[in-house]
Residue, then its C-alpha position, 0 to 999 in steps of 0.5 A: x419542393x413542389x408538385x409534379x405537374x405530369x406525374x401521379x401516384x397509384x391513386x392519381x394523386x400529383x406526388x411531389x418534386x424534391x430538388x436539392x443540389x449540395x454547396x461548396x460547403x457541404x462537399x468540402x465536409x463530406x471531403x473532410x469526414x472522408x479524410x477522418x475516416x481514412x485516417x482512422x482505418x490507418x490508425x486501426x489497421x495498424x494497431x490491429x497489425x502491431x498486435x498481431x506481430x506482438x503474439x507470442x509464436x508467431x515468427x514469420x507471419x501473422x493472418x487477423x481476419x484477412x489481414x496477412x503481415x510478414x514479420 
């Protein structure tokens, strides 16, 4: 962090330069929680379906909230 040498605020007043770049680290956590979540909307997506083609009545198809599963 350090002050910007050719920019002002409204006031005239240096505002400051935030640098920050991400290590290999931080972008292999970001890839891992990414991962987590797609396996857990997996998870959801078919717990939400089973339910669904578990309803009593429904013979052919099943629509639960935009989610359209053939049976």
């Amino acid at each position: 962090m350090k002050i910007d040498p050719q920019r002002t605020d409204a006031w005239g007043i240096p505002v400051l330069r935030i640098l920050c770049t991400h290590s290999d680290k931080e972008r292999a956590l970001y890839q891992d929680a990414l991962e987590m979540m797609k396996e857990l909307m997996h998870a959801v997506l078919e717990r939400v379906r089973n339910q669904c083609l578990s309803l009593e009545g429904l013979k052919n198809s099943c629509r639960c909230g935009g989610l359209v599963t053939k049976g």
